[in-house]
C-alpha positions as CSV (number, residue, x, y, z in Angstrom):
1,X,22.0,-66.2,143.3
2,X,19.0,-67.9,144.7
3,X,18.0,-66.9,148.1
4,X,17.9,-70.0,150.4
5,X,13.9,-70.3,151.6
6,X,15.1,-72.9,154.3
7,X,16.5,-69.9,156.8
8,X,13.8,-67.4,155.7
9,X,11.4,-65.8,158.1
10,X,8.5,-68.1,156.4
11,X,10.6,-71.2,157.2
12,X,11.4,-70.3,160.7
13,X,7.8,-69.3,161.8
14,X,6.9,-72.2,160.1
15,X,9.0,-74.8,161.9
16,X,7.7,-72.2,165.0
17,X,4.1,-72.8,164.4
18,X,4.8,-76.9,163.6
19,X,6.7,-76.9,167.6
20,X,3.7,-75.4,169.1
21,X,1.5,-77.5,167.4
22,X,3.2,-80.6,168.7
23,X,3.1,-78.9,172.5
24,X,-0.7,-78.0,171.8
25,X,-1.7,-81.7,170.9
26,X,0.9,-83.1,173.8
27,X,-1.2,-80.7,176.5
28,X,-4.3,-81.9,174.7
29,X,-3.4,-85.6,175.2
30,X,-2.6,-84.9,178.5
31,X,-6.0,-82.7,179.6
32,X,-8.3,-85.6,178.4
33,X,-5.5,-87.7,180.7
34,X,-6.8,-86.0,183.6
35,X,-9.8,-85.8,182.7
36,X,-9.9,-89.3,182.8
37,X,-8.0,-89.9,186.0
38,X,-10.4,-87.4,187.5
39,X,-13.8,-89.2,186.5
40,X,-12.3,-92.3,187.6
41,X,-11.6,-90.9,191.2
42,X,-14.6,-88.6,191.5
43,X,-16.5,-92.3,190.5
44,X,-14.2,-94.2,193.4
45,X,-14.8,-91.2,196.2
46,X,-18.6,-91.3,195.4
47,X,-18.4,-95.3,196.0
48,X,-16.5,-95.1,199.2
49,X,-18.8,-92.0,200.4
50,X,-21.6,-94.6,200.1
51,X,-19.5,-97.6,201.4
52,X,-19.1,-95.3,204.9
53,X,-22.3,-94.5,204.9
54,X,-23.9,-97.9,205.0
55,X,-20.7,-99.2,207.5
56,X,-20.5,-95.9,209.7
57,X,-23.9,-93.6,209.1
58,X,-21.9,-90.7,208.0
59,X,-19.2,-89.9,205.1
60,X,-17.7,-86.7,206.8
61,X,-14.1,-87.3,207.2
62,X,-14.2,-85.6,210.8
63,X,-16.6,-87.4,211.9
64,X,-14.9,-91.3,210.4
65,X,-11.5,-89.5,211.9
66,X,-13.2,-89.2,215.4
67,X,-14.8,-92.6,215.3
68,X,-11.4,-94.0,214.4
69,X,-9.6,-92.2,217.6
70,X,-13.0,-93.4,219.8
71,X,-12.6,-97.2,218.3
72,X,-8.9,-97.1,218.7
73,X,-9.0,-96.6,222.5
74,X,-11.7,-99.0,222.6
75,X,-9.1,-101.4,221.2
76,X,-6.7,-100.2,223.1
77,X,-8.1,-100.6,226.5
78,X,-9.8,-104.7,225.0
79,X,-5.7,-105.0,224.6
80,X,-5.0,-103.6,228.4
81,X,-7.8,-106.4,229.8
82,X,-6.6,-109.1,227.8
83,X,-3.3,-108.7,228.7
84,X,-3.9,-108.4,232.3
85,X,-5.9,-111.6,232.2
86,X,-3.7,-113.2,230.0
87,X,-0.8,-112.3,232.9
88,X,-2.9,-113.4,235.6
89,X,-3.7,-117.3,234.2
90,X,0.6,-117.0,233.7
91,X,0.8,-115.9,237.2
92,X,-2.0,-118.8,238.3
93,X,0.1,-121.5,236.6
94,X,3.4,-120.2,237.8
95,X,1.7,-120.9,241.3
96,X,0.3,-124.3,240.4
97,X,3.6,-125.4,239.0
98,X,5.5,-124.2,241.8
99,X,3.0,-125.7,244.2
100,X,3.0,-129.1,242.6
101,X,7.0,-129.0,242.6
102,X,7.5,-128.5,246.0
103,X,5.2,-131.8,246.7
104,X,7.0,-134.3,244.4
């Protein structure tokens, strides 16, 4: 009788060595992937580094992070001003109104 070579030890490391070539080139694909992906962002940080430079004069996150807080309370108290001088002409034409009602 003829041994069957399918379920021999050559076959099986065989069909081993074909899986982990298939994983090898799958992890390949995937390393030049993010290789990829990591040019593109290292090209898009360096961009916006030089964007904040030119807008800001500095690209160090704590410093653009304290800027922000220091431009949002700026804001913040333009908002405060407005609205109290937006509340006051209310206020002045309440008067006027109730001042020209009471004469007609």
């Amino acid at each position: 009788m003829a041994k069957n070579d399918h379920d021999g030890p050559d076959a099986l490391l065989e069909r081993e060595l074909a899986a982990l070539k298939a994983q090898y080139e799958s992890l390949r694909d995937e390393k030049v992937r993010a290789e990829q992906t990591l040019a593109h962002l290292e090209g898009e940080l360096k961009d916006l580094e030089e964007q904040a430079l030119r807008d800001y004069g500095t690209a160090d996150p704590a410093a653009l992070r304290a800027r922000l807080e220091v431009l949002r309370a700026e804001n913040e108290g333009m908002a405060r001003a407005y609205r109290a001088h937006v509340d006051g002409v209310r206020a002045a034409l309440d008067g006027l109104e109730r001042g020209q009602g009471g004469e007609g």
